[in-house]
N, C-alpha and C positions, 0 to 999 in steps of 0.2 A: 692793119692786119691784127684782128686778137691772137693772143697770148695764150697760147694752153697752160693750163697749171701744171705742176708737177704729179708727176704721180707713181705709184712704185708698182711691178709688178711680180706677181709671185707664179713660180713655177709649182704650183700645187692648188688645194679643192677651191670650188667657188665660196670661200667664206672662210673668214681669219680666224682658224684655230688660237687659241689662248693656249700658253706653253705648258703641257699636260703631260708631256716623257719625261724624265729625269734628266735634270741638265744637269753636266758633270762636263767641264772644257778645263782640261788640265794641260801641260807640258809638261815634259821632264827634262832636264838634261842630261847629258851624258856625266859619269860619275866624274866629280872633282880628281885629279891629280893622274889621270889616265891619258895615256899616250892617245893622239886623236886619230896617228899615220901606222897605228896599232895594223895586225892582221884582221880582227873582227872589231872595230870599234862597238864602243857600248853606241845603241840608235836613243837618236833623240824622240819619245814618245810622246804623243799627241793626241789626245779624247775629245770627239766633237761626237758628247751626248747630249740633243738636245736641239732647240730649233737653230736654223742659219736665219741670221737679220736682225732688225731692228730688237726684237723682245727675247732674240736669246743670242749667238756667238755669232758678231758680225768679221766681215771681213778686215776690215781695220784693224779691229782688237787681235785676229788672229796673224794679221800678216805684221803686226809690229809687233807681237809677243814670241814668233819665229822669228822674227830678225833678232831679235836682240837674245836668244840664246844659240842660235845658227853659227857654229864653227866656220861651216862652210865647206868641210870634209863627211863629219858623221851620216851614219847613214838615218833616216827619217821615216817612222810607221804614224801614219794618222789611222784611228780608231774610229771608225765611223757607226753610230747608231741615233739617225735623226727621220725626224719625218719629214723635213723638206723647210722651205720657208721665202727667201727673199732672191729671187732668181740674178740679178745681177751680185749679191753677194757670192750665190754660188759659181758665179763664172770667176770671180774675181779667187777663188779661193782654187778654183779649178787650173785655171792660170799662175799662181803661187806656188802649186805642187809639181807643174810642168816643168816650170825654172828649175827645181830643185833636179831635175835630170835621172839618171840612174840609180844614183840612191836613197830613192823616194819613194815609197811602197804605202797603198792604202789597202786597212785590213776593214772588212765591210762584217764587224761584230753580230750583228744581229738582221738592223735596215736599212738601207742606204736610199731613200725615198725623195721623190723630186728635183728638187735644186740639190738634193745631199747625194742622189745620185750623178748629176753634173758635179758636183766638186769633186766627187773620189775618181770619175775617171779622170782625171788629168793626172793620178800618180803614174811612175813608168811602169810600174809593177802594182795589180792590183786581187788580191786574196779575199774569198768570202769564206765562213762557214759554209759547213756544208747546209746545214740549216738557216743559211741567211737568206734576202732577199733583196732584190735592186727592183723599182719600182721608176717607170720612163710615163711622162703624159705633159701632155699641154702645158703653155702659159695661162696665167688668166690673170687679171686685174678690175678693180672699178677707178672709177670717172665720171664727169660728167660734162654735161655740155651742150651745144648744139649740136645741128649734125656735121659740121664741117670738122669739130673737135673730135666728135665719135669715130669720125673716118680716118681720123690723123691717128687715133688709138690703133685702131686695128692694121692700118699699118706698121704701125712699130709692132702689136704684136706677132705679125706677120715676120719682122724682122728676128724678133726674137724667139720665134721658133726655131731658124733656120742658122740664132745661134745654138741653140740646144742641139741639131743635128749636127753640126761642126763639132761639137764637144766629144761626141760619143763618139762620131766618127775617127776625131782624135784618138781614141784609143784602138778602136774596130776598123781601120781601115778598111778591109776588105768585105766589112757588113756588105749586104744589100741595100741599096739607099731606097728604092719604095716600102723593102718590110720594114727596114727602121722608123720610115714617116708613118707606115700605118699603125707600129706598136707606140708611138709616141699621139700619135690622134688616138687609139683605143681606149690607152691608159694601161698599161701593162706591168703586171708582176712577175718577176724573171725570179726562177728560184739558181741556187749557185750555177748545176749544171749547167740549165738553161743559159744562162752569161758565159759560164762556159766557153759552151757549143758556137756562140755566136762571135764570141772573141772578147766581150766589155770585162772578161775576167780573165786571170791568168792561174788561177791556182784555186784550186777547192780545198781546204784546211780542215778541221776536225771542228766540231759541231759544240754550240756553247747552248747556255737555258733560254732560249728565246724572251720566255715572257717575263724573266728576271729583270732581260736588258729593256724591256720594253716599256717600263713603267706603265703609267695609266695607260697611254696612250689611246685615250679618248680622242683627239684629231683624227686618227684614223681610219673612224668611223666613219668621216665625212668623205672620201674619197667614195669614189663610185664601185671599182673594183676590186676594195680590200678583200684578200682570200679569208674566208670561213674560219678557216683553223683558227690564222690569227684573232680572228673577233673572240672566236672561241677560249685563247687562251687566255684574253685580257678576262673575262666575263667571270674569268676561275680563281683571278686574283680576291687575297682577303682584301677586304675591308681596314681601312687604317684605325689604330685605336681609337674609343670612345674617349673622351675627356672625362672620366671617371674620378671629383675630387677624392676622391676614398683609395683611390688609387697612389695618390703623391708619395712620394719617399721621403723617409725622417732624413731631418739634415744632417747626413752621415757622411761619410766623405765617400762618391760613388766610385767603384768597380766600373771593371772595363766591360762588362756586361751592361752596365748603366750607361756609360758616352753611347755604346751602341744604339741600345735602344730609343734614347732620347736622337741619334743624330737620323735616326730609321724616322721619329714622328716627324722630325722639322723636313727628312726628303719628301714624305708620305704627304702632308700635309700642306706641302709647298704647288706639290705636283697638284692638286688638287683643287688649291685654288688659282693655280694658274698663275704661280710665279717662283717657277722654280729658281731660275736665275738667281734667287736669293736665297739658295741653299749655304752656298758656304759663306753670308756675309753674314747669316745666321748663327753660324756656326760657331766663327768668330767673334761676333759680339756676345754671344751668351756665355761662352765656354763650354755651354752643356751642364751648365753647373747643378741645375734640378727642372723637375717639370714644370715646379710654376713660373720657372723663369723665362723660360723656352715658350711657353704658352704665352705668356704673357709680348713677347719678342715678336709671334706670330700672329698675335691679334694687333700689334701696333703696324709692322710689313704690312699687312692688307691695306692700311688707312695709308701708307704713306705711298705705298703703290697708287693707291687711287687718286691720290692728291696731283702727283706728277704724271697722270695717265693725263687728268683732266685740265691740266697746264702745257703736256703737249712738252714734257720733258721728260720722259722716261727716263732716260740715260742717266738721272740724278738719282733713280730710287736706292740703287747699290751705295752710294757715295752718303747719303742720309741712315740707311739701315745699319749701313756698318760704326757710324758715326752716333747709333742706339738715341735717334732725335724721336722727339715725340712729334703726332699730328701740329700740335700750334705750333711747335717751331720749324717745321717742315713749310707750313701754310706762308710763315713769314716769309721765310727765305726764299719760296717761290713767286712772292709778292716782288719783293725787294730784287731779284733776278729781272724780274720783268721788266719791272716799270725802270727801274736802274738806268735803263740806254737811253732812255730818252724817246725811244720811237714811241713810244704808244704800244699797247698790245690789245690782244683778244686770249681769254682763255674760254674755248669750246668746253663744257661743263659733261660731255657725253663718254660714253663709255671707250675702252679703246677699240681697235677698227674690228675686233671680232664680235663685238656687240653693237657695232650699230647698226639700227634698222630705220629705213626712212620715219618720219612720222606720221602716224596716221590722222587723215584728216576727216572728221565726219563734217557728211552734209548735215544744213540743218532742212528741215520741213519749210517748204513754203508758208507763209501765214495769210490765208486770205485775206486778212481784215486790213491789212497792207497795203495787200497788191489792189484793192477797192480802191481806197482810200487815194493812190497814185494816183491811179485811173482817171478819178472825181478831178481831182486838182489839175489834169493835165488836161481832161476836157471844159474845166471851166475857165483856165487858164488863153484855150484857144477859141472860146466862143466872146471873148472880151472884143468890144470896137476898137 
């Protein structure tokens, strides 16, 4: 019997956005030297800005960096403003907020879109802006195969729709289970009321700047039923600054007017080429200390991003940036990782999975003088005694 390959699926558009919202995954803890069995415990705080999975806040990372601050008393608010991303991370994270029981409350900032809409419903209590929005639709994945492989796909995604209505249903019990299936096949954008009315919210709270929390958010353009406004509001966003050498600051020792600015180009800038995840490993390695240093930080980030995109390690670019390595010693290390075990490797040289396109293959023209020529040789071939 063959082997189907592995393969990930994502509960969002047909085609892998590159991480274009501002990724911002923070914890806090509860204040040092505060009673935990207090009246109002200070809440442990939680920001998932930014994609769920592989290229931005996976499960792993978030469910070992709440254990290891987790009293196991305090009470717990995750932040939610993502456009969706890696659907079993989101269950997984949806499942981590369940555990957490009563006092676990997700607050839905801005968006709470696809798998970022499954993980927030599993808090016990869950709060939107009034100007926020929850976004419910399909699985979808690629593959390949025969057809015995393609069939075997589509039953699991079959399976894994039918986790996505158990999730929601988890919090909405008494939904409608055909309107939930049809708002989940539609593709549907709930604004707070709307969650509301139907139960996936429990509280409508006072309303923040939308397009502030939204960053680029170019991904969400690709979805099929983005509402208007939103496109609308991203379209009205500035422009990130020009790299203007004339611009540079004397080397003075900068104001807090200056970290600002400089730490606004390295979000701006990150977000744009689609690695934001390296916002604060930039941060930290530069200090912020002036423009060309920052610039300089962000033009080497692109190369080493690419380096371990096309080694098929991502997970290392943070561990190199922060460690301020250049392209050749990046290249080493990922040489020397590889080949190191012993097995043998392949490194696909291609872009990551939001850019790849099959290859195109041109016909060539027939050449008669060719196909003659066969011809000749095949019939003189059989007219031989």
């Amino acid at each position: 019997m063959k082997q189907l390959m592995p393969f990930r699926i994502f509960n969002k558009v047909p085609s892998v956005p590159q991480v274009e919202d501002q990724h911002w995954y923070k914890i806090n803890a509860a204040a040092d030297g505060e009673s935990t069995v207090q009246a109002e415990a200070t809440p442990i705080e939680i920001y998932i800005y930014g994609e769920i999975g592989g290229w931005g806040i996976t499960a792993n990372e978030f469910i070992q960096d709440l254990k290891a601050i987790d009293d196991g008393v305090s009470p717990v608010v995750v932040a939610f403003n993502t456009i969706g991303g890696d659907l079993f991370d989101g269950l997984a994270i949806h499942n981590a907020l369940s555990r957490l029981g009563e006092r676990c409350t997700a607050r839905v900032d801005a968006l709470a879109a696809s798998a970022g809409s499954v993980a927030a419903c599993g808090a016990h209590r869950l709060v939107m802006a009034s100007n926020a929005m929850l976004m419910v639709h399909n699985p979808w994945t690629w593959t390949s195969g025969d057809a015995e492989d393609l069939r075997r796909v589509a039953d699991v995604l079959d399976q894994t729709f039918e986790a996505i209505i158990a999730a929601y249903k988890t919090k909405a019990p008494d939904i409608d289970d055909a309107e939930l299936r049809r708002m989940v096949n539609d593709e549907t954008w709930l604004t707070a009321q709307e969650a509301l009315a139907l139960g996936l919210a429990d509280e409508v709270g006072n309303g923040v700047e939308v397009k502030a929390c939204l960053g680029q958010g170019a991904a969400m353009k690709r979805y099929r039923q983005t509402p208007q406004a939103l496109l609308d509001q991203l379209a009205s966003q500035p422009e990130p600054p020009a790299d203007d050498p004339a611009t540079l600051p004397e080397p003075t020792a900068p104001d807090a007017s200056d970290f600002t600015a400089l730490a606004l180009m390295i979000t701006q800038d990150c977000a744009k080429a689609g690695i934001s995840n390296l916002v604060e490993p930039l941060i930290a390695s530069t200090k912020l200390t002036d423009k060309a240093t920052v610039q300089a930080a962000l033009k080497r980030a692109k190369g080493v991003r690419d380096l371990c995109a096309a080694a098929r390690l991502p997970e290392l670019t943070v561990e190199y940036v922060k460690a301020g390595l250049e392209p050749d010693a990046v290249r080493a290390r990922l040489f020397e990782k590889l080949v190191g075990s012993g097995k043998g490797f392949e490194i696909d040289n291609s872009l990551p999975p939001a850019d790849d396109e099959p290859e195109k293959i041109k016909a060539k023209m027939p050449n008669p003088s060719q196909i003659w020529t066969a011809r000749r040789q095949a019939a003189n071939k059989g007219a031989r005694p």
